[in-house]
C-alpha positions in Angstrom: -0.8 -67.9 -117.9 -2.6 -68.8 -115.0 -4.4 -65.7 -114.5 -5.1 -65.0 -118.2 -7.3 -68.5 -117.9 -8.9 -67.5 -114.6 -9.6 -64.4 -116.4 -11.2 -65.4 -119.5 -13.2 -68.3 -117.4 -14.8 -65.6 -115.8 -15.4 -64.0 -119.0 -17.1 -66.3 -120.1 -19.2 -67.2 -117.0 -20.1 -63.1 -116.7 -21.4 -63.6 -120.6 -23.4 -66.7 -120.0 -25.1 -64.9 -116.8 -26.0 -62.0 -118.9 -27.5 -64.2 -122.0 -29.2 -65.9 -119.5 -30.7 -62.8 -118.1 -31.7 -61.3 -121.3 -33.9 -64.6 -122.5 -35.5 -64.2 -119.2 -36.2 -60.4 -119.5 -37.4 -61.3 -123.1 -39.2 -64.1 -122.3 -41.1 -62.3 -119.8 -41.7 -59.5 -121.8 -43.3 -61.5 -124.2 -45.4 -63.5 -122.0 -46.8 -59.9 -120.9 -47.6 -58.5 -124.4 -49.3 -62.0 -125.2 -51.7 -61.7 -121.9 -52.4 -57.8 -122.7 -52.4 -57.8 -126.5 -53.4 -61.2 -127.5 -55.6 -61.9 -124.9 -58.0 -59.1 -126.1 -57.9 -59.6 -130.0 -58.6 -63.2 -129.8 -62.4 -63.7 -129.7 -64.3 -67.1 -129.6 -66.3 -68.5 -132.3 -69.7 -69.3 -131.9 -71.6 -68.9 -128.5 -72.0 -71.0 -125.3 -75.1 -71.7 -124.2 -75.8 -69.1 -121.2 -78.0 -71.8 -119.0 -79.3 -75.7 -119.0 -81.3 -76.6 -121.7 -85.3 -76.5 -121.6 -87.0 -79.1 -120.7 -89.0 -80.5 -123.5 -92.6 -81.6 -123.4 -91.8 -85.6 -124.1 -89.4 -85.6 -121.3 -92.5 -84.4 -118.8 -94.8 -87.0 -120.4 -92.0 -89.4 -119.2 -91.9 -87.8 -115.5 -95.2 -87.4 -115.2 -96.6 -91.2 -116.3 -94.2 -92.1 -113.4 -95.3 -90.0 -110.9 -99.1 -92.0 -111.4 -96.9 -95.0 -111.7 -97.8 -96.3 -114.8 -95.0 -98.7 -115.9 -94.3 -97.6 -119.6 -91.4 -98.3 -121.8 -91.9 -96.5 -124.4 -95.2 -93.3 -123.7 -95.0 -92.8 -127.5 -96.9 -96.5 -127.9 -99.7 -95.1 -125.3 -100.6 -92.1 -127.7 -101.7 -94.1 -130.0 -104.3 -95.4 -127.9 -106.5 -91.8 -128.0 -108.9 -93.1 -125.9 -106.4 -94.4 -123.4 -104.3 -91.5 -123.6 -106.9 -88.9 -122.3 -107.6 -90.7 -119.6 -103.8 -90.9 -118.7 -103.8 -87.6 -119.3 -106.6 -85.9 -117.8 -105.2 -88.0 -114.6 -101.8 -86.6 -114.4 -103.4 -83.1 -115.2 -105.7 -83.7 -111.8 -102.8 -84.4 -109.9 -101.1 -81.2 -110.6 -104.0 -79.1 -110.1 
């Protein structure tokens, strides 16, 4: 009696070994189709922008009223000032010629 229960223990140990071995194969069988297969149909929607953004024209008028350090909270106000606004202008354009 004794040896027919050491026998079917190890039965039973030997069959849980091998289910255990097959979900591992399987599991890394599947793992390898998704990165070959999947990885290659699977495209991405829309596109990324390839480098920074441009830099707009009101954010230079920003940078460059500071650089003659004029203390402006808001440069849209100066514009409409014409008259002031040239000569703001005409002074930053000096300054990088």
């Amino acid at each position: 009696m004794v040896v027919f229960a050491v026998v079917v223990v190890v039965v039973v140990v030997v069959f849980v070994v091998i289910v255990v071995l097959f979900c591992f194969v399987l599991f890394l069988l599947l793992s390898a189709y998704r990165r070959n297969v999947m990885g290659k149909k699977w495209k991405p929607e829309g596109k990324r922008p390839l480098r920074r953004p441009r830099r707009r024209c009101e954010y230079n008028f920003g940078r460059d009223l500071k650089e003659i350090c004029r203390k402006v909270v808001n440069w849209t106000h100066l514009t409409h000032d014409r008259d002031k606004w040239r000569v703001d202008i005409s002074e930053v354009t000096n300054r990088h010629v």
